[in-house]
N, C-alpha and C positions, 0 to 999 in steps of 0.2 A: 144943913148944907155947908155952914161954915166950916161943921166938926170934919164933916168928908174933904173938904178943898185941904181944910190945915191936913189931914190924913198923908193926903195924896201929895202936897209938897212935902212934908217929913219923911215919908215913903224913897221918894224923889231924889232925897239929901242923902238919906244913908246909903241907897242903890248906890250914888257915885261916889262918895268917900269907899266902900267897900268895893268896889270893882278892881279887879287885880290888875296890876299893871306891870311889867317888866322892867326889872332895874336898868339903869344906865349900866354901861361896860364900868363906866369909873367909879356909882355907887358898889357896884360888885367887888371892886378890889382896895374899895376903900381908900382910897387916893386920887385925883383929878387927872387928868391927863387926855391927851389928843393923839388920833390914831396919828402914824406919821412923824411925830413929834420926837425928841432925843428927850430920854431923863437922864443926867448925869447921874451916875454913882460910883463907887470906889471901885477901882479897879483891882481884881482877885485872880488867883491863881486859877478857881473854879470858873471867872466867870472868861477869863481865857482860855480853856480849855473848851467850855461850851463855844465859846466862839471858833475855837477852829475845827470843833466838829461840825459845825453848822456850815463855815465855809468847804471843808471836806465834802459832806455831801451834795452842796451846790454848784461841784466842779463840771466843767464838762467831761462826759469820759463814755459810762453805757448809758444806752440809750433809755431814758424815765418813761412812766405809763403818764399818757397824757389824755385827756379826753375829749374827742372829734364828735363832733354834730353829723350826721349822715343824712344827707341835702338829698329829698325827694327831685326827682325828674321832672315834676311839673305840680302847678300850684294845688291839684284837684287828688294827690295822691301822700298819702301818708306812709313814713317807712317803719318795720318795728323790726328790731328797738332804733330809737332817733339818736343815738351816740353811744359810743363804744371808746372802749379802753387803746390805745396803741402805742405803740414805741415812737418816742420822738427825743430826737437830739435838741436839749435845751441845758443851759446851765451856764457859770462861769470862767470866764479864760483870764488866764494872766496879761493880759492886758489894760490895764488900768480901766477894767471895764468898758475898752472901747472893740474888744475883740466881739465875734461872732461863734455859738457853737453850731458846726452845721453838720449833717449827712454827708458822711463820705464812701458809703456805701446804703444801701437802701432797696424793700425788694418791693412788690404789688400782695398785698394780702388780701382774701377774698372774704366777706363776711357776709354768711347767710342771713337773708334778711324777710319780713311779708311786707306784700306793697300792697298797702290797702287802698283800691279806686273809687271815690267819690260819686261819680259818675257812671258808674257800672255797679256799683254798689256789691263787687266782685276782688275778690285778695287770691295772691298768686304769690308765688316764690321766688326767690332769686337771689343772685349773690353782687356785694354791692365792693368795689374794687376802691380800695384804701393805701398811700403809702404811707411803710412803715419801716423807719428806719434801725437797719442794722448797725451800724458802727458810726463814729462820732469824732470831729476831729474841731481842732481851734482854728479860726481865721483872724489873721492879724486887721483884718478890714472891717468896719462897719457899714451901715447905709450911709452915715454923715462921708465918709472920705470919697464918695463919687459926685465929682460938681457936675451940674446941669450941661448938658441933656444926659450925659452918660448914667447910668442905673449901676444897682449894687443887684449882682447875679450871684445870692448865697452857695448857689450849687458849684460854682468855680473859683470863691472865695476873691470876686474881681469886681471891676467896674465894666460897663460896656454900655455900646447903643444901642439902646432901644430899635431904631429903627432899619433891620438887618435887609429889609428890600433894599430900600436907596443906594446900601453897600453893594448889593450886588448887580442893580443898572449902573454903579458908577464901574466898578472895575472893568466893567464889557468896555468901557470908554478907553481908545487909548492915547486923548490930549489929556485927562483927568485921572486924580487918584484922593483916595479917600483916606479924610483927615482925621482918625482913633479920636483925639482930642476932641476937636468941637463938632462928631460925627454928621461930618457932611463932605461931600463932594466939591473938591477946585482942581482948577487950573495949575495942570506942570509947570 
């Protein structure tokens, strides 16, 4: 009984020293390091060059394949396929990074899709209505440049309010007019 128990712990030992295990990113490259983090190193002609080709392609300009989740209609329904490739306007502006890249034109793209019913245990056909942006332009605004309550409206590269009813029971008024800045209604 003993010979089997010592067995079955020696068994036990080797299983886990030999089970494979996945190196760390930093074993891999032989060097320590954190995602995130800067490593200094000497500054090269090559390694200037790789850098402005990297910021090259991460300008704003045509529109990059991005990839969109395609949101069933309701919890009891599955869509196939559940994400697809599309154009979207994303990248960098000369603006010390505080620019926006946004859609400056933009069209409705339809992608055939099956909508599998949980509930009916029944799939149908259909086409599932995606925008997708044609052309691409820089905005000197970001979200941060719109103080409260006013919103950052990427599609007119602006700030505004939010709250476009109130705008328009106030203008019917004509002792009051409506204040852009802290979007509300006062007295002339």
């Amino acid at each position: 009984m003993e010979k089997l128990v010592l067995c079955l712990v020696l068994f036990a030992v080797v299983a886990v020293q030999a089970r494979h295990q996945f190196p760390r990113v930093s074993e891999r490259l032989g060097e320590p390091f954190r995602i995130g983090e800067y490593i200094k190193v000497v500054c090269t002609s090559e390694l200037s060059n790789e850098r402005d080709h990297i910021m090259e392609k991460s300008r704003c300009g045509e529109p990059k394949d991005v990839f969109v989740q395609l949101k069933p209609n309701s919890p009891h329904e599955l869509v196939s396929p559940s994400a697809v490739w599309v154009k979207n306007c994303v990248g960098i502006c000369d603006y010390d990074n505080e620019g926006s890249c946004i859609a400056t034109e933009t069209k409705i793209r339809h992608i055939p899709v099956r909508i599998y019913n949980g509930n009916t245990n029944k799939e149908s056909c259909a086409t599932y209505a995606v925008e997708e942006h044609v052309k691409c332009g820089c905005c000197a605004l970001s979200p941060d440049h719109c103080v409260s309550p006013r919103v950052f409206n990427p599609r007119k590269c602006s700030c505004h309010c939010p709250n476009i009813e109130d705008r328009r029971e106030c203008v019917k008024k004509t002792d009051m007019t409506w204040n852009r800045a802290h979007c509300k209604c006062e007295k002339i």
